[in-house]
C-alpha positions in Angstrom: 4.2 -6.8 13.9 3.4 -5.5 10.8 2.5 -7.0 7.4 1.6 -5.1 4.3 -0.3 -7.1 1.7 -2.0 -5.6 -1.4 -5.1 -6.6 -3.5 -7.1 -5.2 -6.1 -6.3 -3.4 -9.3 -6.1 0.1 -11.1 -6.9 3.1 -9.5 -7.2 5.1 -5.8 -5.9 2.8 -3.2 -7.5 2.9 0.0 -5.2 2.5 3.3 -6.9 0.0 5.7 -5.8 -1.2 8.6 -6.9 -4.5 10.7 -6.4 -4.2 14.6 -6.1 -6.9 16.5 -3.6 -9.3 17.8 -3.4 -11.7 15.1 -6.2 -13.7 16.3 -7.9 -16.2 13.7 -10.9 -13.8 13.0 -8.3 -11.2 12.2 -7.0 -13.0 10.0 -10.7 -13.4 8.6 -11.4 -9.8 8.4 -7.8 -8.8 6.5 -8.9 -12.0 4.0 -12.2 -10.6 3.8 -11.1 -6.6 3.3 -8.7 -8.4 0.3 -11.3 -10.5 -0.9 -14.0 -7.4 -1.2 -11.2 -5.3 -2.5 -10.7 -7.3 -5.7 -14.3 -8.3 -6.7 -14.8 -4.0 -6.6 -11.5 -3.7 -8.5 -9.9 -1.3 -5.5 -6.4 -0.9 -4.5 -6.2 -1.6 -1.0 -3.2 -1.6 1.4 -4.0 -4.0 4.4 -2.3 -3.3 7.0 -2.3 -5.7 10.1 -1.5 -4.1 13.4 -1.1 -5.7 16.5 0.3 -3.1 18.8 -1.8 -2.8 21.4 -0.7 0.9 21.8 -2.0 1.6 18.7 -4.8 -0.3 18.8 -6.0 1.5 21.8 -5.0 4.5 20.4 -7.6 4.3 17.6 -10.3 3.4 20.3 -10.6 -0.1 19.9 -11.4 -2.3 23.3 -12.7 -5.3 21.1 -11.1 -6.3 18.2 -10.7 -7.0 15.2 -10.9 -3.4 14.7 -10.9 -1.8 10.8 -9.8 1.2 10.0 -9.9 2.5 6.6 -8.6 6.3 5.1 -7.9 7.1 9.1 -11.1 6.3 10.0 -12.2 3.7 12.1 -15.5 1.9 10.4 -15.8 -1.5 12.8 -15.0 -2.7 16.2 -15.3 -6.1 18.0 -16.4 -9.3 15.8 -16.2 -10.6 12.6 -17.7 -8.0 10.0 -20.4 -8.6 7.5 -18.4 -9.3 3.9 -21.6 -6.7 2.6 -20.5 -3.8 4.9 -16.7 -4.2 4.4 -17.8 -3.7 0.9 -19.6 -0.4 1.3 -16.9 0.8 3.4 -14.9 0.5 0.6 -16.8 1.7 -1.8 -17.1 5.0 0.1 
């Protein structure tokens, strides 16, 4: 399954995608990557992917996983709300 949702406002927007398989702190972490997307004023395009194909195609053994601009940035947990900010700020 996949769900596209977008946040944020005027400018670059950023392609993330949340891997995992819809778990409640998946959910979390795609709320949070919206969440830090707006109070930095980025477009974002959060992506959630379940497939576990693709998930383990990215890497990923413990999810939620993030990936952001192709490149994964977390793995396994729920991320800080400070770090999902400076990964998208990079």
């Amino acid at each position: 399954m996949r769900c596209f949702l977008e946040a944020g406002k005027a400018g670059v927007m950023k392609d993330v995608k949340v891997l995992g398989p819809g778990c409640s702190r998946c959910e979390a972490t795609a709320q949070m990557v919206r969440d830090e997307a707006a109070k930095l004023g980025l477009d974002v395009s959060v992506e959630k992917v379940t497939d576990y194909a693709v998930i383990a195609g990215y890497g990923i053994a413990s999810t939620p996983g993030i990936v952001i601009d192709g490149k994964v940035v977390h793995a396994g947990g729920l991320p800080k709300s400070d770090d999902v900010a400076r990964w998208l700020a990079v």
